[in-house]
DODOTI-787844 format. One line per 8 residues: number of its first residue (from 0); their letters; for each residue z, x, y of C-alpha. Coordinates in nm, 4 decimals. Layout:
! DODOTI-787844
NUM = a = Z,X,Y  ...
END
This chain:
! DODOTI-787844
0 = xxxxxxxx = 2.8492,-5.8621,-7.9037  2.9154,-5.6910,-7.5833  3.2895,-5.5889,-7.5482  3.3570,-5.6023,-7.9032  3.5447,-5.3157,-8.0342  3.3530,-5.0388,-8.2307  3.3956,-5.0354,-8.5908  3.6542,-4.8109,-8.7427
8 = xxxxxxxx = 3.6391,-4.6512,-9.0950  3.8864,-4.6967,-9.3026  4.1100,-4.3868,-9.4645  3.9664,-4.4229,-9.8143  3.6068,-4.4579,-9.6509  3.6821,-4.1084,-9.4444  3.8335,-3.9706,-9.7436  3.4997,-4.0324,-9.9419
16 = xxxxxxxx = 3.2722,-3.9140,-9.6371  3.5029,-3.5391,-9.5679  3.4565,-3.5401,-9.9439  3.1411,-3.3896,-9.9123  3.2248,-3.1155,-9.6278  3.3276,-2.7517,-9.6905  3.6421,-2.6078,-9.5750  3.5762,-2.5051,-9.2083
24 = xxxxxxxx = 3.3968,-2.8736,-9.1425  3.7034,-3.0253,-9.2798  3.9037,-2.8013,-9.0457  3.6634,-2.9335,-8.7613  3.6874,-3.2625,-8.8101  4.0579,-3.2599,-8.8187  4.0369,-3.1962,-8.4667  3.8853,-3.5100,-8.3832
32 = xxxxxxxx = 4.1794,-3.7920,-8.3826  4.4950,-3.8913,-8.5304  4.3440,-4.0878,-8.8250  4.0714,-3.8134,-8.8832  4.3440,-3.5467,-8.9044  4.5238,-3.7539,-9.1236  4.2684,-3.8154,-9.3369  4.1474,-3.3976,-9.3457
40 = xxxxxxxx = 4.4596,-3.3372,-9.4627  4.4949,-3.5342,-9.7562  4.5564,-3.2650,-10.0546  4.3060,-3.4203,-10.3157  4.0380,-3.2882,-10.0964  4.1687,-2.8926,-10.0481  4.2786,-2.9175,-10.4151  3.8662,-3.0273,-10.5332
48 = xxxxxxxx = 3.7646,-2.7320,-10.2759  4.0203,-2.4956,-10.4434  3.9039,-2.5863,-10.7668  3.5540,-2.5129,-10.7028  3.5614,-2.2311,-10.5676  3.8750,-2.0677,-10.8009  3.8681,-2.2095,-11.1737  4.0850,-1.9549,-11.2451
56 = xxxxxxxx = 4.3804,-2.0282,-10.9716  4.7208,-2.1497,-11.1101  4.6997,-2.5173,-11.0868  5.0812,-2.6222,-11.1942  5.1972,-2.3425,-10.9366  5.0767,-2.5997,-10.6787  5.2619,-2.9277,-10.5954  5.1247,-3.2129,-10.4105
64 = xxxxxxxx = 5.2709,-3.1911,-10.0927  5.0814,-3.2300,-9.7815  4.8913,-2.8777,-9.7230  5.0294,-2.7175,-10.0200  4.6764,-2.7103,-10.1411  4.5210,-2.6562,-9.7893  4.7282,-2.3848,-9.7552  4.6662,-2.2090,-10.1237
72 = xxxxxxxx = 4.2729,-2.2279,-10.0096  4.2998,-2.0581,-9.6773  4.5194,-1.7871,-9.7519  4.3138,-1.6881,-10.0836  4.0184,-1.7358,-9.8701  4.0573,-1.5385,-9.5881  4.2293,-1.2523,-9.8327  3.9169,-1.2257,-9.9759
80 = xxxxxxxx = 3.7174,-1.1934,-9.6678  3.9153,-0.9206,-9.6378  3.8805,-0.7608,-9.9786  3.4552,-0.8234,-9.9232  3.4823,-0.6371,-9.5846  3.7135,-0.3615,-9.6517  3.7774,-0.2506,-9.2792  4.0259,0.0434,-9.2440
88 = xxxxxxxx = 4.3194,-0.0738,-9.1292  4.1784,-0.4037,-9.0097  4.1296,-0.5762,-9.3822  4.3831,-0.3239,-9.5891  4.6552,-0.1096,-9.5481  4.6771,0.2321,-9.7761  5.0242,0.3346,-9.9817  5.0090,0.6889,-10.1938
96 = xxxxxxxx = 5.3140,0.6689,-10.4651  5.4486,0.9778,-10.5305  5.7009,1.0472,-10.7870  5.5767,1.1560,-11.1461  5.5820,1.5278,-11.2519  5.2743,1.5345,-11.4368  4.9357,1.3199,-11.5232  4.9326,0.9499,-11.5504
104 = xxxxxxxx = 4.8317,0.7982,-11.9124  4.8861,0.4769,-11.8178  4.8212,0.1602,-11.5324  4.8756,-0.1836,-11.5561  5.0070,-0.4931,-11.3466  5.3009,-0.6005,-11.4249  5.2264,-0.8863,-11.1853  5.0828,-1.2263,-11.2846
112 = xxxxxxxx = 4.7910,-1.2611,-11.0344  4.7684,-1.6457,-11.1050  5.1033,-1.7080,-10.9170  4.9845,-1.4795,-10.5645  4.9231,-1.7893,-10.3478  5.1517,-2.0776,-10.4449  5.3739,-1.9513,-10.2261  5.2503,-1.7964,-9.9893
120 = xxxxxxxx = 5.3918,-1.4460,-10.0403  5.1807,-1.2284,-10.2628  5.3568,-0.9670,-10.4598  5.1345,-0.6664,-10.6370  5.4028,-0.4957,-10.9190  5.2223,-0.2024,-11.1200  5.3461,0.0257,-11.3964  5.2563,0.3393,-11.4982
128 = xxxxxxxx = 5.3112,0.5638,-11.7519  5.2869,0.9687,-11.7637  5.3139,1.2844,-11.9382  5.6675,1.3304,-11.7673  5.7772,1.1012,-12.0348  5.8836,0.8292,-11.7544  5.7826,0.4273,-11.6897  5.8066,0.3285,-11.3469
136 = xxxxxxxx = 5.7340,0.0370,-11.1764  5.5748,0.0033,-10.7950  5.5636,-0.2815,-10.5562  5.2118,-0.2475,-10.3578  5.3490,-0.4578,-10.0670  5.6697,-0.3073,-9.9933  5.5618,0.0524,-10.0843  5.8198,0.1649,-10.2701
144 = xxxxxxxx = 5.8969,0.2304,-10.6212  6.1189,-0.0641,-10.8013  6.2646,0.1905,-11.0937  6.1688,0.4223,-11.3457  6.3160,0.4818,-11.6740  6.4916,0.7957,-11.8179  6.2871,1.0772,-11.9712  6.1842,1.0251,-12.2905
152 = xxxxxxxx = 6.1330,1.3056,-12.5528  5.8184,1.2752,-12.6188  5.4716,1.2515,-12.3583  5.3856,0.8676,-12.2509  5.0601,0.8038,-12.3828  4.9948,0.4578,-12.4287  5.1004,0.1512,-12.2286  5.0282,-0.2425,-12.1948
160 = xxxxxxxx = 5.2062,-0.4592,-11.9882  5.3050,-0.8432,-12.0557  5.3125,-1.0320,-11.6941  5.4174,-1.3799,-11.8881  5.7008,-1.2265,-12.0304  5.8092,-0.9808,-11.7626  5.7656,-0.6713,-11.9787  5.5956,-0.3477,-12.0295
168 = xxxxxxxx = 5.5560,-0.1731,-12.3718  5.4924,0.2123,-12.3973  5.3737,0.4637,-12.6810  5.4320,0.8365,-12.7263  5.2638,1.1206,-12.8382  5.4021,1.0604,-13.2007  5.4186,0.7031,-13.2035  5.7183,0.5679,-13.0918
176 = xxxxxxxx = 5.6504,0.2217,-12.9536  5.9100,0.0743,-12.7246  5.9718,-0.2397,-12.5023  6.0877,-0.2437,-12.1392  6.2443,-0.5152,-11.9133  5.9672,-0.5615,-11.6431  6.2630,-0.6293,-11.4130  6.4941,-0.3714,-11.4740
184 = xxxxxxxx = 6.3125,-0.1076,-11.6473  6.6257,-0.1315,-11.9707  6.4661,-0.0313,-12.3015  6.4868,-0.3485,-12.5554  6.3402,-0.2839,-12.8820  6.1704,0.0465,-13.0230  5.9810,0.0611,-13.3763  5.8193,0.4306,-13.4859
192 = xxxxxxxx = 5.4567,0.4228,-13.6066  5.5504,0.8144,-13.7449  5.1666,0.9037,-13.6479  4.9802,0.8631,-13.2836  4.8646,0.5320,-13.1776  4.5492,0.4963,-13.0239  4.5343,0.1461,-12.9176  4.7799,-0.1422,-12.8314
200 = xxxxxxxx = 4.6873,-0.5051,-12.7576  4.8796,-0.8074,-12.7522  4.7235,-1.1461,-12.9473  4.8856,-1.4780,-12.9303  4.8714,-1.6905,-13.2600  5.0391,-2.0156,-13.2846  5.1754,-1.9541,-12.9408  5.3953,-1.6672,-13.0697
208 = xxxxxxxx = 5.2959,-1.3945,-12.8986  5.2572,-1.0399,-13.1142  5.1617,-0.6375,-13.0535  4.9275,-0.4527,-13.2571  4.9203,-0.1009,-13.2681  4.5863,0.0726,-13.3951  4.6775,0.3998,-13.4863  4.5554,0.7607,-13.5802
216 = xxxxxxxx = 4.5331,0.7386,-13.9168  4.3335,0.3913,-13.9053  4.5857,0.1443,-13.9302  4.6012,-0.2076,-13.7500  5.0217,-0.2228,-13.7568  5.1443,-0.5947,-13.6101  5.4867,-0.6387,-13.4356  5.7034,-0.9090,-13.2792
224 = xxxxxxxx = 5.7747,-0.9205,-12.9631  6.0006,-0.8565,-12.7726  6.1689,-0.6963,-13.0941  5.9428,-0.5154,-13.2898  5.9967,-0.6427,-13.6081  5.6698,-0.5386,-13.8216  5.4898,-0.7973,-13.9979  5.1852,-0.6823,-14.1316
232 = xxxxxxxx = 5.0221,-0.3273,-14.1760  4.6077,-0.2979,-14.2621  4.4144,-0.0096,-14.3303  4.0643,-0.0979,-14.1142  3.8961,0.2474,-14.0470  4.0674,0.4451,-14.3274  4.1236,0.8423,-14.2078  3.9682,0.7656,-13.8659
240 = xxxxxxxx = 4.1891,0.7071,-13.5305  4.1247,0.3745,-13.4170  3.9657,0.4193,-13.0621  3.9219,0.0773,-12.9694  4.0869,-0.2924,-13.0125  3.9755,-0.5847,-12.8564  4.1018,-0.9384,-12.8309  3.8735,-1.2022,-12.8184
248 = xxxxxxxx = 3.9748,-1.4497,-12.5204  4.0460,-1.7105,-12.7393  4.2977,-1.4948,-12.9078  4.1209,-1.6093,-13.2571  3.9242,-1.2882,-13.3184  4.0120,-0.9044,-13.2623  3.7583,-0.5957,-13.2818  3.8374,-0.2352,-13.4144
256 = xxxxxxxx = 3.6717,0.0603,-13.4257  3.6573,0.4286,-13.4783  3.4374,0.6783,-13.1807  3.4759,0.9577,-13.4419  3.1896,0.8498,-13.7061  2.9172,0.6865,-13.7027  2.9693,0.5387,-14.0672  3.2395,0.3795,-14.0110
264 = xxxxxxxx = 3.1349,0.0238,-13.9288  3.3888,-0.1385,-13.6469  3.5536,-0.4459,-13.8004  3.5776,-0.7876,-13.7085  3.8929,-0.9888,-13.8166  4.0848,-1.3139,-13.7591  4.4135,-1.2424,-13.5276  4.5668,-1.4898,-13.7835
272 = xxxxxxxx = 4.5280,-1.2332,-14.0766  4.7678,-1.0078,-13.8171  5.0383,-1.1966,-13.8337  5.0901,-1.2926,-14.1878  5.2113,-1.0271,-14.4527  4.8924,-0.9611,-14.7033  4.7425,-0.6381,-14.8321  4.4682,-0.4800,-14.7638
280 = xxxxxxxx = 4.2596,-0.6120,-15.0042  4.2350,-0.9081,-14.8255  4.0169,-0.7197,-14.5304  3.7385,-0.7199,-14.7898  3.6458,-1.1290,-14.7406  3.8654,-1.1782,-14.3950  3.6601,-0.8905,-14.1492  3.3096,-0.8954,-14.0988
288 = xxxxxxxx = 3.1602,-0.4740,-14.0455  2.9245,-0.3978,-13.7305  2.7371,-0.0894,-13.8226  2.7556,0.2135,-13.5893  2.9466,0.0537,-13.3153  3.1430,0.2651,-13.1049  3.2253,0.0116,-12.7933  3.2413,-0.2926,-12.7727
296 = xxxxxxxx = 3.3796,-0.5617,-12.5342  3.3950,-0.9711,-12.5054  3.2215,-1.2060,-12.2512  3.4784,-1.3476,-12.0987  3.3254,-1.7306,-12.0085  3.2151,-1.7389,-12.4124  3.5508,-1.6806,-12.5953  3.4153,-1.5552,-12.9317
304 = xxxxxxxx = 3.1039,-1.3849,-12.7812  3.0758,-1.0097,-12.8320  2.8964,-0.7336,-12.6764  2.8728,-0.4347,-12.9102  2.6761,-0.0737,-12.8080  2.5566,0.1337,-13.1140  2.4135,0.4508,-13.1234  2.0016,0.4174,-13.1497
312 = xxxxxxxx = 1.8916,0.7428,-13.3377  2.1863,0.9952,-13.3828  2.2228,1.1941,-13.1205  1.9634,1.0534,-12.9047  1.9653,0.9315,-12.5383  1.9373,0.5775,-12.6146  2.1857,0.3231,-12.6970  2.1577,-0.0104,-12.8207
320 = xxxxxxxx = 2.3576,-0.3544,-12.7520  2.3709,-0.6042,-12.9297  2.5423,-0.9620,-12.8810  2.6794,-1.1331,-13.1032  2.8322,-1.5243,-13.1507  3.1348,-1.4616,-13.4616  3.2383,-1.7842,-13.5700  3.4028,-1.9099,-13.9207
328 = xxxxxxxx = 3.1766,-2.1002,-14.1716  3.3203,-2.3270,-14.3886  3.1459,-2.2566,-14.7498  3.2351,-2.4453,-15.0950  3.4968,-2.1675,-15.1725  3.6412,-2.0377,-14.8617  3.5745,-1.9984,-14.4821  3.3539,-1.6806,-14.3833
336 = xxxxxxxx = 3.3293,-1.4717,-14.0494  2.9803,-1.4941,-13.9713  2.8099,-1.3021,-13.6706  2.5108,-1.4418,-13.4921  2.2498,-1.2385,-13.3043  2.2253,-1.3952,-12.9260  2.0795,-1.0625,-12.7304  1.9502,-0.7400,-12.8190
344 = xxxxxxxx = 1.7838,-0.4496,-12.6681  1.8148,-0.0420,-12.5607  1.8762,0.1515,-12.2816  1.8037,0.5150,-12.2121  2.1135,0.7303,-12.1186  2.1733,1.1094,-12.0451  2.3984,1.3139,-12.2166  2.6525,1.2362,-12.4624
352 = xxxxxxxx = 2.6359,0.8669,-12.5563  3.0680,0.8321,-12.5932  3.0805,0.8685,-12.1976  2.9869,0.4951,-12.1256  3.1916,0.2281,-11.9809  3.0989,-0.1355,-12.0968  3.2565,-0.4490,-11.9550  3.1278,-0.8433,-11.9708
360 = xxxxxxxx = 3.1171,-1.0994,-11.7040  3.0498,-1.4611,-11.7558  2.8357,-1.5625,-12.0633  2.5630,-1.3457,-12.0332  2.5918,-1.0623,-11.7745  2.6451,-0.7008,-11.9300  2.8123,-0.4068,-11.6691  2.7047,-0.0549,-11.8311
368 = xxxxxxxx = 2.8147,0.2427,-11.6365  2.7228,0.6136,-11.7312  2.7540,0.9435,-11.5308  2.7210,0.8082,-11.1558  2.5374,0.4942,-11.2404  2.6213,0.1259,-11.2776  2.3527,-0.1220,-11.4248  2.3777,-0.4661,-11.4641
376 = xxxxxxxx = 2.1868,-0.6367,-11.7745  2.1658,-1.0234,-11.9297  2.2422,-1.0309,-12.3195  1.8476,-1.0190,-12.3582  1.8142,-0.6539,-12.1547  1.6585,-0.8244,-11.8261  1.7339,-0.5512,-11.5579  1.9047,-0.6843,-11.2534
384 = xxxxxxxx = 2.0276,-0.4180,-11.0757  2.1178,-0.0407,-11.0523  2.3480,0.1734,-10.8433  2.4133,0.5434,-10.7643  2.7180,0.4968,-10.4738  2.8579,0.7666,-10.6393  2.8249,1.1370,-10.6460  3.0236,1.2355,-10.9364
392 = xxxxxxxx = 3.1206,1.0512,-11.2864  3.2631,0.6926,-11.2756  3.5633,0.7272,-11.4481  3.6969,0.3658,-11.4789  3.5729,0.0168,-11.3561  3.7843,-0.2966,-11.2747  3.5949,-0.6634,-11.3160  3.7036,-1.0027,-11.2503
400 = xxxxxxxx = 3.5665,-1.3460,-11.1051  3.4963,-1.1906,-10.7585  3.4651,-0.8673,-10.7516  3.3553,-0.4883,-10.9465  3.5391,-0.1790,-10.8694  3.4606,0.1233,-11.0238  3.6505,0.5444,-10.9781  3.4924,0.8336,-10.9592
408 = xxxxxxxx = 3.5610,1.1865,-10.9593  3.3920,1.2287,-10.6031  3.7816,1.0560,-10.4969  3.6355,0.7367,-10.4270  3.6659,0.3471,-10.5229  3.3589,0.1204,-10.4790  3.3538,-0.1988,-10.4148  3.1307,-0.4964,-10.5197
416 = xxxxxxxx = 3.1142,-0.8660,-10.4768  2.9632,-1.1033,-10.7108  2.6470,-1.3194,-10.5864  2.4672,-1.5905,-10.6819  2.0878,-1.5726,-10.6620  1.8098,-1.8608,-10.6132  1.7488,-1.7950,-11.0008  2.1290,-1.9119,-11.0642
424 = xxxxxxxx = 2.1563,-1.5596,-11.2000  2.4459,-1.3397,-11.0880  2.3916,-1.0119,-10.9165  2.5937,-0.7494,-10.7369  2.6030,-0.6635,-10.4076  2.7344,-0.3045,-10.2812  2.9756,-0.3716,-9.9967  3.2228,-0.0562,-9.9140
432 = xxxxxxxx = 3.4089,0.2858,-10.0078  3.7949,0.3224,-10.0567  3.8708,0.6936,-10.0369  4.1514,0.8512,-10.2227  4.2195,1.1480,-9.9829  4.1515,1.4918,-9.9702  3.9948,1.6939,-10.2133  4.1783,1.9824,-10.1703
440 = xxxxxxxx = 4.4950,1.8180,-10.3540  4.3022,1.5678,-10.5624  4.0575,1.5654,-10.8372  3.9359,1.2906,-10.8118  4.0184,0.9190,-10.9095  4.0490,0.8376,-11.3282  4.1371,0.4692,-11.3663  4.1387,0.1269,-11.1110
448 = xxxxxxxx = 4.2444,-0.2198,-11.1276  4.2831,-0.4638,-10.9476  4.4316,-0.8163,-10.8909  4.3602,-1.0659,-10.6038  4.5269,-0.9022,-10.3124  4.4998,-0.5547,-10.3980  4.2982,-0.2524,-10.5303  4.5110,0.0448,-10.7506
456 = xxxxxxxx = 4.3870,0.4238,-10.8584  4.5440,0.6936,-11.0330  4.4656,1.0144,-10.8854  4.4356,1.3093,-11.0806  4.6199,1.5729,-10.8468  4.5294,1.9507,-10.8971  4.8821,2.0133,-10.9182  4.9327,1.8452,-11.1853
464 = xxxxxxxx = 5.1235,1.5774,-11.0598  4.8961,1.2400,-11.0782  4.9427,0.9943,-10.7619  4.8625,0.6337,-10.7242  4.6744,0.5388,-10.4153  4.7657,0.1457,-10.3796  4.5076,-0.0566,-10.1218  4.6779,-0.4129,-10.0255
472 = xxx = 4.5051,-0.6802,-9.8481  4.7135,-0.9484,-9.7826  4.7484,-0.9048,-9.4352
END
């Protein structure tokens, strides 16, 4: 009827309606009126946007106050922009930290990357260990070092970082494995191996959190943290170092392996057998061998699904990788590790077969890098892309949800970003260069990670003395 007012909708209709608008159409229609605005900014909606878009962000860091969740999505959002452009100056800003006397053995956050954006200030804390027999600790926003610790005796060679527990644990050359207070940098526990460790990993098993050191003279040793207390000791690649240990993502299954024969089979084992004190006769019925593998790594999105590279024919050119689903199977007498065959097939290489970087993405997407190279494969071997952005090795290759970074020895970091195809298949797409600085100091890069605000690489200096070049985005 004429003069009648014009319906209005109410806030749970509006609610329902922006429900099915992305973030910058939600932004828009904020604009419109008090009850529309009002309605934009109710926090179930940014919180179902952030939640699509991040699985992996830190829900409980995030309370329900009005735009607590608005303002978690816009300030990830627009850091990755930044992070998928990589302008000079415009996206990032640059920090070289100088201050170890000789090469670094060792990089790792110290930062939790699931609490950058609940507050709004993002803090990037990084460790490294050297030959100078020092630990120190970096904060990539401020640009400055936080502390380092005396000089030890012996050469740093080994070191993992524990972000939930604020700590960082170091090895030497002749085994000594000690604890440091993330905060401080204050030793708190050491334990001696008496032989060099290859490998350390932490596993979690019925929520007590452990180390386990694989050492030289193929030995899985298991340790409390943070005191070092040793609980268990297993023999898994007898008179072989242990070159590689891998945690499953479930924390129920761990991987080791030897790069110096090709008899040795790598072993598969429950992390529960770690931390309870039996012999070794036990590995016998508890592990499960994979012949002739010298790598291996775990697809993240499939807890207990490996990804294991074997050598094809000796000394040949071609490699072969196999997947496998390990699970425990419940026969009349006891349970059994059992290792199903998802994906198989070969790839041609150049050179020495040991120089290959493997690292897993989702349930089915395999990164192989060799030489100057990076190729991406399914589980199955279907091809979907190659790259040569580099002109010398890659030495080292970062992956998470978002992004690919890989070093090279041409002093460079690359950058990729994750994409989704009309298949529903994943691909990579080459976006931009970081460059480490001049050649006539530096090497060339030798190791990169990175967390959700910022890119790290240890520089191998001709001097000598190894620098980190630190890359922050939030801007």
């Amino acid at each position: 009827m004429e003069g009648d007012p014009e319906p209005v909708l109410t806030r749970d209709c509006l609610i329902y309606i922006f429900s099915y608008l992305e973030a910058d159409d939600l932004r828009r229609v904020s604009q419109v009126n008090e009850a529309w605005n009002d309605a934009a900014e109710t926090p179930w909606l940014w919180r179902r946007l952030c939640l699509e878009r991040w699985i992996f962000c830190n829900i409980s860091n995030v309370d329900s106050e009005v735009n607590s969740w608005k303002k978690y999505y816009l300030h990830r959002s627009k850091t990755e922009q930044h992070m998928a452009s990589g302008r000079s100056t415009a996206d990032y800003n640059c920090t070289t930290f100088r201050g170890h006397s000789d090469s670094i053995t060792g990089l790792q956050y110290l930062s939790n990357p699931d609490h950058q954006f609940d507050t709004g200030i993002c803090k990037s804390l990084v460790c490294t260990a050297s030959r100078d027999g020092t630990l120190r600790a970096w904060s990539v926003q401020e640009g400055k070092q936080l502390w380092s610790t005396p000089v030890q005796e012996e050469p740093l060679v080994k070191l993992i970082t524990v972000p939930q527990k604020d700590l960082a644990i170091t090895a030497d050359s002749k085994g000594k494995i000690k604890v440091w207070n993330g905060q401080t940098g204050e030793e708190l526990a050491a334990y001696d191996t008496s032989c060099t460790v290859g490998h350390l990993v932490t596993c979690k098993v019925d929520n007590q959190l452990y180390l386990t050191a694989g050492t030289r003279r193929g030995a899985l040793i298991t340790l409390t943290i943070p005191n070092l207390s040793q609980i268990s000791h297993l023999s898994v690649v007898k008179d072989y170092q242990v070159d590689f240990l891998l945690v499953s993502p479930n924390q129920q299954w761990i991987i080791a392996g030897t790069e110096e024969s090709n008899d040795i089979p790598a072993k598969v084992l429950r992390t529960e057998l770690l931390s309870n004190s039996v012999v070794d006769d036990r590995l016998s019925t508890d592990s499960l061998p994979l012949s002739s593998c010298f790598m291996a790594c775990w697809l993240p999105k499939k807890p207990s699904r490996v990804v294991t590279v074997t050598h094809s024919n000796g000394m040949s050119s071609e490699i072969t990788i196999v997947t496998f689903d390990i699970n425990l199977q419940k026969t009349k007498q006891k349970l059994e590790i059992q290792a199903k065959q998802v994906g198989n097939f070969s790839c041609k290489t150049t050179g020495w077969n040991n120089n290959i970087l493997v690292e897993g993405h989702g349930i089915n997407t395999i990164i192989l890098v060799h030489s100057t190279e990076l190729k991406l494969f399914s589980i199955d071997g279907t091809h979907y892309a190659s790259f040569r952005d580099h002109k010398e090795t890659i030495t080292g290759i970062s992956v998470d949800p978002f992004r690919v970074v890989t070093a090279s020895m041409d002093l460079s970091l690359r950058v990729y970003t994750w994409k989704r195809q009309a298949n529903q298949c994943l691909n990579l797409e080459s976006n931009y260069h970081l460059l480490g600085g001049s050649h006539l100091r530096s090497r060339g890069f030798k190791n990169v990670l990175c967390d959700y605000v910022s890119i790290v690489g240890a520089v191998q200096s001709k001097d000598g003395k190894d620098v980190l070049k630190a890359y922050n985005f939030n801007l």
